[in-house]
C-alpha positions as CSV (number, residue, x, y, z in Angstrom):
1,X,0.1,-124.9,249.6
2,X,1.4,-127.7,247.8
3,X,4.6,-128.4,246.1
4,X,4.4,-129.0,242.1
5,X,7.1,-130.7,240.8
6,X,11.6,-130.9,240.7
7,X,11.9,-128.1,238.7
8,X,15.8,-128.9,238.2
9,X,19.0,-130.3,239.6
10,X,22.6,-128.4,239.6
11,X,25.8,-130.2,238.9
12,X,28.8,-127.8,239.4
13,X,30.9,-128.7,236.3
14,X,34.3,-130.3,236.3
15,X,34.6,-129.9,232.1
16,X,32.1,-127.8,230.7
17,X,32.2,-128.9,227.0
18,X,32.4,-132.3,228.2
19,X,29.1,-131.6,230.4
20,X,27.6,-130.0,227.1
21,X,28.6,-133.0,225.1
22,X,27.2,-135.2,226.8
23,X,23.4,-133.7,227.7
24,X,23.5,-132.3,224.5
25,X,24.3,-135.3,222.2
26,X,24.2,-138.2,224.4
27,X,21.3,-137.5,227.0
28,X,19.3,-135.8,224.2
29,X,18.3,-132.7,226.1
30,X,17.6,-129.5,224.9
31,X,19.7,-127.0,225.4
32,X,18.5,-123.8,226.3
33,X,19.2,-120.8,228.2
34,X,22.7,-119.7,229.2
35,X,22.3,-117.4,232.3
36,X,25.7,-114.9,233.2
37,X,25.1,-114.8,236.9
38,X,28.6,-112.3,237.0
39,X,31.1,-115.1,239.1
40,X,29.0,-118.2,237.4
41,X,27.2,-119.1,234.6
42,X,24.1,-121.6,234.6
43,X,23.5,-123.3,231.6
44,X,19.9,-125.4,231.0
45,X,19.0,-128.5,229.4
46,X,15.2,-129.7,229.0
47,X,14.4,-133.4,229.5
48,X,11.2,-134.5,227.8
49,X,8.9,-134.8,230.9
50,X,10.1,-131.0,231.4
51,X,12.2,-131.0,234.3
52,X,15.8,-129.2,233.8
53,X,19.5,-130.1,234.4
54,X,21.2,-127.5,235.2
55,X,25.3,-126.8,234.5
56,X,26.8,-124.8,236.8
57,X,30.2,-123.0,235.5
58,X,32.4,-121.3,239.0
59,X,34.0,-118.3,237.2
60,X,36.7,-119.1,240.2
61,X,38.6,-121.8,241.4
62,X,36.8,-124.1,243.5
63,X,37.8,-127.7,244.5
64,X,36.5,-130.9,243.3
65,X,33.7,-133.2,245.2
66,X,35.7,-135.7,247.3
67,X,33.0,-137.6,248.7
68,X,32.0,-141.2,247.8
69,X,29.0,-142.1,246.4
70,X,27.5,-144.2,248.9
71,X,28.5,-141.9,252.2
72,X,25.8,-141.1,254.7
73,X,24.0,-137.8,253.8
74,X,25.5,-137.9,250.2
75,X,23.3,-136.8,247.1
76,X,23.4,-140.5,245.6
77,X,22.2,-140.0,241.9
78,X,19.6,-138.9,239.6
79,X,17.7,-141.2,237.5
80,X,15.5,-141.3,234.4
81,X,12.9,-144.2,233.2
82,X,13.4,-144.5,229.6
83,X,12.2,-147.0,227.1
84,X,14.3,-149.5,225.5
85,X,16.8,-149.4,228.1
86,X,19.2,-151.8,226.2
87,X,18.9,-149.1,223.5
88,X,20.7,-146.3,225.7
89,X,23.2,-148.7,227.3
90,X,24.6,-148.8,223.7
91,X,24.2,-145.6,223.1
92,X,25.9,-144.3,226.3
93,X,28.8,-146.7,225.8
94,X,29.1,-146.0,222.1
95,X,29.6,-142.7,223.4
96,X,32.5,-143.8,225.8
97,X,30.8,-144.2,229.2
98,X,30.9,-147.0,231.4
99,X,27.8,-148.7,233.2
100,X,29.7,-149.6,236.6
101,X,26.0,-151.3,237.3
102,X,25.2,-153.0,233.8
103,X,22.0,-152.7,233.0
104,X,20.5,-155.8,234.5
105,X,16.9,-157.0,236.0
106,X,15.7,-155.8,239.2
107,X,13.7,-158.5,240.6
108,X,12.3,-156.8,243.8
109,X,11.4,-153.8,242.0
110,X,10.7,-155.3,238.7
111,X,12.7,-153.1,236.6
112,X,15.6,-153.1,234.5
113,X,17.8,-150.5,235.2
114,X,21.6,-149.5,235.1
115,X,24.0,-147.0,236.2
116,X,26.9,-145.0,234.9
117,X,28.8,-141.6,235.6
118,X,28.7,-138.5,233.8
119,X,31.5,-136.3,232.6
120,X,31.5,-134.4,236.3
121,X,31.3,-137.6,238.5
122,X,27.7,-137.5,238.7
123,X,25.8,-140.9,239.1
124,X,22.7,-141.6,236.7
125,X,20.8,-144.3,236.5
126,X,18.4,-145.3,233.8
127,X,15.6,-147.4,234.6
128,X,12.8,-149.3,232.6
129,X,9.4,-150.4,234.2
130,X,8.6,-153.7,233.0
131,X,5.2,-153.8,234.8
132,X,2.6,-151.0,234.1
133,X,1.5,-151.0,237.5
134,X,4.6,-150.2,238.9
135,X,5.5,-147.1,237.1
136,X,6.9,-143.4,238.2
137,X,4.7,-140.7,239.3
């Protein structure tokens, strides 16, 4: 019995062409599937190492995330190591988003990395492993 890998992670959406926008074009993710579930719809974008985002669409009203991001218990944010991560800070702020943590070097951890929100509030961070022995698994 062993677990294999995140298969995906759900973000209910706040503005769902935003949210397509910005996976779409900015994050550079495939889209794929689009899945009527009758009172939602999921919508899927691929990210190269093959894990999934998925968008979730309430057919119904339901109210907006009021947490903060740092409360106790709170899903904090996702992140993804990229290369070139001065690259996609440009990118991401050509495309109107704001690092609220500039991409900057992480001493202790010996990365650079940065973080910014997406269209629905989520937190991303983006994160660049300077030394090869210190990399994701």
């Amino acid at each position: 019995m062993t677990i294999q890998n995140l298969d995906h992670i759900q973000i209910v959406v706040k503005d769902l062409q935003k949210s397509i926008q910005f996976y779409k074009d900015v994050m550079q993710f495939k889209q794929e599937e689009t899945v009527d579930c009758g009172n939602h719809i999921l919508r899927y974008f691929r990210i190269p190492s093959g894990q999934r985002i998925e968008l979730n669409e309430y057919l119904y009203d339901v109210d907006d995330h009021t947490g903060k991001l740092n409360d106790r218990g709170a899903y904090r944010h996702c992140c993804f190591s990229v290369t070139d991560i001065k690259a996609w800070e440009k990118h991401i702020t050509d495309a109107g988003y704001t690092f609220h943590i500039p991409v900057h070097y992480d001493e202790a951890n010996g990365v650079d990395s940065g973080l910014f929100l997406d269209p629905n509030g989520v937190e991303i961070e983006l994160i660049e492993y300077k030394n090869t022995s210190k990399t994701s698994v």
